[in-house]
C-alpha positions as CSV (number, residue, x, y, z in Angstrom):
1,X,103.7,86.5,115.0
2,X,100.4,88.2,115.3
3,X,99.7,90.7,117.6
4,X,97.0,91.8,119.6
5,X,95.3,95.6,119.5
6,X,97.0,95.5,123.3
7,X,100.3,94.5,120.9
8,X,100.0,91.0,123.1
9,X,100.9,88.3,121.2
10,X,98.5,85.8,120.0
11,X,98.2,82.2,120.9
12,X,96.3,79.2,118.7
13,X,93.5,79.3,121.5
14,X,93.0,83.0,120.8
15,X,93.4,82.8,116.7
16,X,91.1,80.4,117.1
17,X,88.4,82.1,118.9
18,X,88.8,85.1,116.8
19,X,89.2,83.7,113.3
20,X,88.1,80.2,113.5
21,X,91.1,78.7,112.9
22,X,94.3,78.2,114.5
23,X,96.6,78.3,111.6
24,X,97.9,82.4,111.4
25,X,98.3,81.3,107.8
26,X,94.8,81.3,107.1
27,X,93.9,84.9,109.2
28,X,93.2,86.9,105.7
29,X,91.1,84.6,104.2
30,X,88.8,84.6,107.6
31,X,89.0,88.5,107.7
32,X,87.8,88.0,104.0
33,X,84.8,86.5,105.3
34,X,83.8,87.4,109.0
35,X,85.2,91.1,107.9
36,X,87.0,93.2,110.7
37,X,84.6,95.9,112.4
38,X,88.2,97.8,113.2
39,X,89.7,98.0,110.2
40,X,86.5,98.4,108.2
41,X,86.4,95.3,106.2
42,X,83.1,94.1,104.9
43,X,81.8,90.6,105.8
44,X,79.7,88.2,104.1
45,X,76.4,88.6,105.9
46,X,75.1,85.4,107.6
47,X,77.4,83.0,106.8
48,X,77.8,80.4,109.4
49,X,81.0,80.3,111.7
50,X,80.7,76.8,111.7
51,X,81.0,76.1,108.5
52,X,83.6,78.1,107.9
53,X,85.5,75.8,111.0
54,X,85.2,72.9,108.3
55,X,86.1,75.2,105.5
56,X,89.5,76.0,107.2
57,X,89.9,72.2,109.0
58,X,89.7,70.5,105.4
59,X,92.2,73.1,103.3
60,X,95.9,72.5,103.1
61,X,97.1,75.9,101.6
62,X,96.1,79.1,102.5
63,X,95.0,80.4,99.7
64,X,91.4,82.2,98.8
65,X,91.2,79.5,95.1
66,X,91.8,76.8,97.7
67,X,88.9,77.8,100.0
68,X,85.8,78.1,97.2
69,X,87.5,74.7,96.2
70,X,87.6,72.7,99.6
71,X,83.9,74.7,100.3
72,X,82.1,72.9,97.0
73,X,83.8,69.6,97.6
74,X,82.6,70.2,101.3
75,X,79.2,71.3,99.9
76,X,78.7,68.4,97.3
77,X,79.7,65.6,100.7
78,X,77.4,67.4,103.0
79,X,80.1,68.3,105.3
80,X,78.8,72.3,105.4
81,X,75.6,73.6,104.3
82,X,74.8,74.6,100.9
83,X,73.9,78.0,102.0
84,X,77.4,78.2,103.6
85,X,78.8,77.4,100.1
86,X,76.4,79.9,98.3
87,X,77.1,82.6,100.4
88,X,80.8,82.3,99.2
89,X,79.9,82.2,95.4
90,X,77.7,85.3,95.9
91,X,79.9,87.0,97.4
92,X,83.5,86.1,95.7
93,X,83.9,90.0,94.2
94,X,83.4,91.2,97.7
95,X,85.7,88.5,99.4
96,X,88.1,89.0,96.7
97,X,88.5,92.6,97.3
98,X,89.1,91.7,101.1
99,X,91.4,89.4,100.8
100,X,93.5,91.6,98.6
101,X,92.8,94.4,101.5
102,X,93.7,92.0,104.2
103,X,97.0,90.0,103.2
104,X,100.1,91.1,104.1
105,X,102.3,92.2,100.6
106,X,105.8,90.2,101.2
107,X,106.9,91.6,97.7
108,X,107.9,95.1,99.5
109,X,110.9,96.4,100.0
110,X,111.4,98.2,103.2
111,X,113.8,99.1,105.7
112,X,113.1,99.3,109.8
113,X,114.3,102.0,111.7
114,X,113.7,102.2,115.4
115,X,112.3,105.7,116.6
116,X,110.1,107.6,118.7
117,X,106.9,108.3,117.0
118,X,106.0,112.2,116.6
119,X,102.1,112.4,116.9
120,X,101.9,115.5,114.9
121,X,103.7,114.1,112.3
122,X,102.2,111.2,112.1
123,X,98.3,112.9,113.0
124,X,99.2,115.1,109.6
125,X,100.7,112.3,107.2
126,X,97.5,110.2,108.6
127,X,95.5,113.1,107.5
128,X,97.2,113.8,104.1
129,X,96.2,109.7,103.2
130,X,92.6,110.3,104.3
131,X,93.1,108.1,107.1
132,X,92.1,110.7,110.2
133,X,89.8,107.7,111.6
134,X,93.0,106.0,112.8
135,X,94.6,108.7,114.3
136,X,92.5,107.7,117.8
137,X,94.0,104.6,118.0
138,X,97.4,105.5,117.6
139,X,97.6,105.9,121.5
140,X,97.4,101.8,121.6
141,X,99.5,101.0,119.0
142,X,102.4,103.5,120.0
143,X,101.5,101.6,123.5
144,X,100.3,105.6,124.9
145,X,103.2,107.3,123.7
146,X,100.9,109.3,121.3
C-alpha cells in the first residue's frame, strides 16, 4: 500500500495522476525521472510526461535496465520521441542515483514496535542525521501528534 502525505491511501486513479502509471510497482523508477520536490529528488529536466505513459504502458518488470530498454525499442518504432529517449541516456548517472535513493530496501532486517512518538527525541536524532528539514513535516506524518 502506498500512502498519501495525509497518510490516505492511494488508489490507481491517483498513482496514476501522480506518477504516470498505475502499477505501485513502477513508483521509483517515475520518482527517478519526474523527481519528488518533497523529498528532494532531482528530475530529468523536460522530459515529456507522455512519453514516459508509453515507457511505463510497454514494460513488464519494474526495473530501471527494463525501462532504457523498452524506451530505445519505443524510440527506434516511433512510439515516443527521440528526445524522450535521449533525455534518459543523458541522464542515466543521475536517474541511477535516484532510483537507488527512491526504492524501498526489502533486504533489511527490522522489527515494528507500536509507540507514541516523542518530538524531541525524534527533532534531535533528526538533527544528529542532518535531516532538520524534515522535522516540519513530522506534524503530518505523526497525523499532529508532534
Amino acid at each position: 500500500m502506498i500512502l498519501g502525505n495525509k497518510l490516505e491511501p492511494l488508489d490507481e486513479g491517483r498513482i496514476f495522476l501522480n506518477f504516470y502509471t498505475s502499477k505501485s510497482s513502477f513508483v521509483s523508477i517515475a520518482k527517478s525521472i519526474i523527481g519528488d520536490d518533497g523529498d528532494n529528488l532531482p528530475k530529468v529536466l523536460r522530459f515529456p510526461r507522455k512519453d514516459l505513459t508509453s515507457i511505463f504502458a510497454a514494460m513488464e518488470y519494474p526495473t530501471i535496465e527494463s525501462m532504457f530498454e523498452t524506451a530505445k525499442v519505443l524510440s527506434e518504432n516511433k512510439k515516443i520521441t527521440p528526445r524522450a529517449y535521449q533525455l534518459l541516456v543523458d541522464n542515466v548517472h543521475q536517474i541511477r542515483k535516484t532510483y537507488a535513493l527512491a526504492s524501498l530496501r526489502e533486504d533489511v532486517a527490522f522489527t515494528q514496535e507500536n509507540c507514541v512518538p516523542n518530538e524531541l527525541l525524534v527533532s534531535s536524532e533528526l538533527n544528529r542525521l542532518g535531516c532538520a528539514t524534515l522535522i516540519p513535516r513530522l506534524g503530518t506524518f505523526f497525523r499532529g501528534s508532534l
